[in-house]
N, C-alpha and C positions, 0 to 999 in steps of 0.2 A: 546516519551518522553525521553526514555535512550540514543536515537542519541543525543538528544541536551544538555544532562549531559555530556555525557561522550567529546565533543565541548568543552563546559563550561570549566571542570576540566582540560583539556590540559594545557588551557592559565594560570587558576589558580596554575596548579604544576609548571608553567614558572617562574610568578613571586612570588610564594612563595619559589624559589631556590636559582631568584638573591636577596628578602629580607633575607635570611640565610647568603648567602654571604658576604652583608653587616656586618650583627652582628658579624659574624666571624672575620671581618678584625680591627671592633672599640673592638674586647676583645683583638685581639692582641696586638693592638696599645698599650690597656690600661695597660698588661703585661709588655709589653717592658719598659714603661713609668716607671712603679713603680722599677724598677733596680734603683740604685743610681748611678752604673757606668757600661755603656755597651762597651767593647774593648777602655776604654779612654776618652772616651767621656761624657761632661755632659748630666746629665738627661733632661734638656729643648734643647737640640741639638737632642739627641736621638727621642726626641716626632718630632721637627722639619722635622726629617729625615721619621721620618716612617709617619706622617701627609702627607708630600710630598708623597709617594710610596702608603700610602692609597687611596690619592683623585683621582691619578692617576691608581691604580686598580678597584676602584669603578666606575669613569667618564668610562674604558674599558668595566667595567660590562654591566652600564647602555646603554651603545651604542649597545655591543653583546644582552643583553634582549630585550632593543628597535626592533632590529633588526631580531630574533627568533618571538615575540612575534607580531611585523609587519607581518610575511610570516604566523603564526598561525593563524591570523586573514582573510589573503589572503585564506588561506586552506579552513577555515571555511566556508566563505562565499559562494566560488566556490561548497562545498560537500553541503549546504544547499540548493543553486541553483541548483541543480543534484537532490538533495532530493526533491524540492518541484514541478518543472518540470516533476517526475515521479509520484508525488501523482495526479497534474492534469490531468495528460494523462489517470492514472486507475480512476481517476472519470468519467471524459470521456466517456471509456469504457466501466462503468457500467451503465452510463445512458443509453446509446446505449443498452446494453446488457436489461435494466429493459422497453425500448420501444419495442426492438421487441422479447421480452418476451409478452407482454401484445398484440402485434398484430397479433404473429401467435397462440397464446392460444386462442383470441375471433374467429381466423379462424378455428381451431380444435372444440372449443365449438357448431361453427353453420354447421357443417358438418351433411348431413344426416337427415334435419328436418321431423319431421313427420307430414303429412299434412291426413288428416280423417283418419287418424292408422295407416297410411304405410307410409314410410319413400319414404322424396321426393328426386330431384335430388339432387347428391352427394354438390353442393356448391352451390343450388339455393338459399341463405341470407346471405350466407359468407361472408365473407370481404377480401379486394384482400390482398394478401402477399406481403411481402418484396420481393422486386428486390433480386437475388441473391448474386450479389456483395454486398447490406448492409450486409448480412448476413456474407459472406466471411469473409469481414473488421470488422465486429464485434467481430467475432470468430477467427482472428487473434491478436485481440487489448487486447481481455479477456485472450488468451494462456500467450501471451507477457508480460502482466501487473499483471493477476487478482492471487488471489491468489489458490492456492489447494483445498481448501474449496470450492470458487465461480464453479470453472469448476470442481468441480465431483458435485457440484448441477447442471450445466449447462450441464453435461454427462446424470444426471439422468430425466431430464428433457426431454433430447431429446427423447430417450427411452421409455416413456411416449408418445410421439406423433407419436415415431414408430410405440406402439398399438393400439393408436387408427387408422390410416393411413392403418393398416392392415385388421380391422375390415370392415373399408370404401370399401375398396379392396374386400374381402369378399361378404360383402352385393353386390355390384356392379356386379360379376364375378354371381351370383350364381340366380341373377335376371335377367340376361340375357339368361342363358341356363334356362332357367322356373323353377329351383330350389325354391321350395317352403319352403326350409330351409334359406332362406337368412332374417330369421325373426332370427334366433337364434344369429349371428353375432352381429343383429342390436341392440337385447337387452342387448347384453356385450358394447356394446358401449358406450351405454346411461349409464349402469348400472353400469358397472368396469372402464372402457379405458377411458369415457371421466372424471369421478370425480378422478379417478386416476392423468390423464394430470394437474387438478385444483392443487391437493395436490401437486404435485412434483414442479410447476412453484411457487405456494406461499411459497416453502422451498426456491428454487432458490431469489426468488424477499427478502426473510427474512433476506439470508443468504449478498446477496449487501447490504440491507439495514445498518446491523448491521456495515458491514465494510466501508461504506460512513460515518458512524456516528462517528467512529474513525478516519476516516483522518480528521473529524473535529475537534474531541477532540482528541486526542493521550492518556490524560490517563486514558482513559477507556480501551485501551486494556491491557487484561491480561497476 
C-alpha cells in the first residue's frame, strides 16, 4: 500500500507546485496593477503588459507540468509493471513451494509402516517424490523471490525431514546386521521425527499462507 502512496503523492506534489505557481503570478499581476503609475506608464497598459508576460509564463508552466507530469505517469506505470510482475512470480513460487511441501511430507509420513508390530519396508505405501529438478526450481524461485520468513520456515522444515530420513536410515542399517535395537530408532520416528516434520511443514505452509493473502490485500501488512 505505501508503494502506491508514495506514486500517488509524486504526481500530486507536481501539480500542486505548478497550481502555486499560478497564484503566485495572478498576486503579482494584481500588485502591479494597483500602482497608479509604473516607470510612466498607465495603469490599464501596465495590467496589459504583465497580462501579456503572465499567459505567457503560465501557458510555459503548463507545457513544463504537462510535460513532468507525462514522464511521472510513464515512471509510474513501468515501476508498478516491475512491481506486479514480481508479486506474480513469488505467487508462483509459493504455490510450487506449498505442492511439494504437501508431497514430500505425505512421503515422509508413510515411511516405515508398521505391518503386525514391525515396521515394514522403508517406502512400501509411499508416494513417489518430486523429480529433483522440481525441487531445484523450486528452491531457487523461493531464494529469488520469497521472503526471509518463508525460507527460514523452508530451512526449518527441511531439517525436520533430515530427522526423520535419519531415523529410516537407522532402523534399516541395524535391521540388517540382526540388530534387535532397530525398534528404538523406529519409535522416535513415529513418535518425535515424524509429528515433529507435521509441525514444522504447517508453520512453513502458515507462514505462505499469510503472505499470499497480502499480495492480495497489501493492507493487511503491518
Amino acid at each position: 500500500m505505501n508503494y502506491y502512496i508514495r506514486l500517488v503523492s509524486g504526481r500530486v506534489g507536481i501539480e500542486r507546485a505548478a497550481f502555486t505557481l499560478a497564484v503566485l503570478l495572478c498576486l503579482s499581476m494584481f500588485v502591479v496593477a494597483s500602482e497608479p503609475d509604473w516607470s510612466g506608464m498607465e495603469a490599464h497598459d501596465v495590467v496589459a503588459v504583465v497580462a501579456v508576460i503572465t499567459s505567457a509564463i503560465v501557458g510555459i508552466a503548463g507545457v513544463v507540468t504537462g510535460t513532468v507530469v507525462a514522464r511521472a505517469d510513464r515512471v509510474q506505470a513501468a515501476q508498478m509493471a516491475i512491481h506486479d510482475r514480481r508479486q506474480a512470480r513469488l505467487e508462483g513460487a509459493y504455490i510450487e513451494l506449498l505442492i511439494f511441501a504437501e508431497t514430500v511430507g505425505a512421503w515422509a509420513q508413510a515411511l516405515l509402516p508398521a505391518v503386525n508390530g514391525d515396521p515394514a519396508d522403508p517406502e512400501r505405501d509411499a508416494p513417489a517424490l518430486p523429480e529433483p529438478a522440481t525441487e531445484w526450481s523450486m528452491r531457487a524461485k523461493v531464494a529469488a523471490f520469497g521472503s526471509s520468513e518463508v525460507q527460514n520456515a523452508l530451512e526449518g522444515w527441511g531439517r525436520s525431514l533430515r530427522d526423520v530420513r535419519r531415523e529410516v536410515v537407522l532402523v534399516q542399517r541395524r535391521r540388517e546386521t540382526g540388530d534387535g535395537n532397530y525398534l528404538e530408532p523406529w519409535s522416535r520416528l513415529d513418535e518425535t521425527a515424524k509429528p515433529a516434520e507435521v509441525a514444522a511443514r504447517k508453520r512453513l505452509q502458515q507462514c505462505v499462507a499469510q503472505e499470499l493473502d497480502e499480495l492480495k490485500d497489501p493492507a493487511r501488512r503491518t
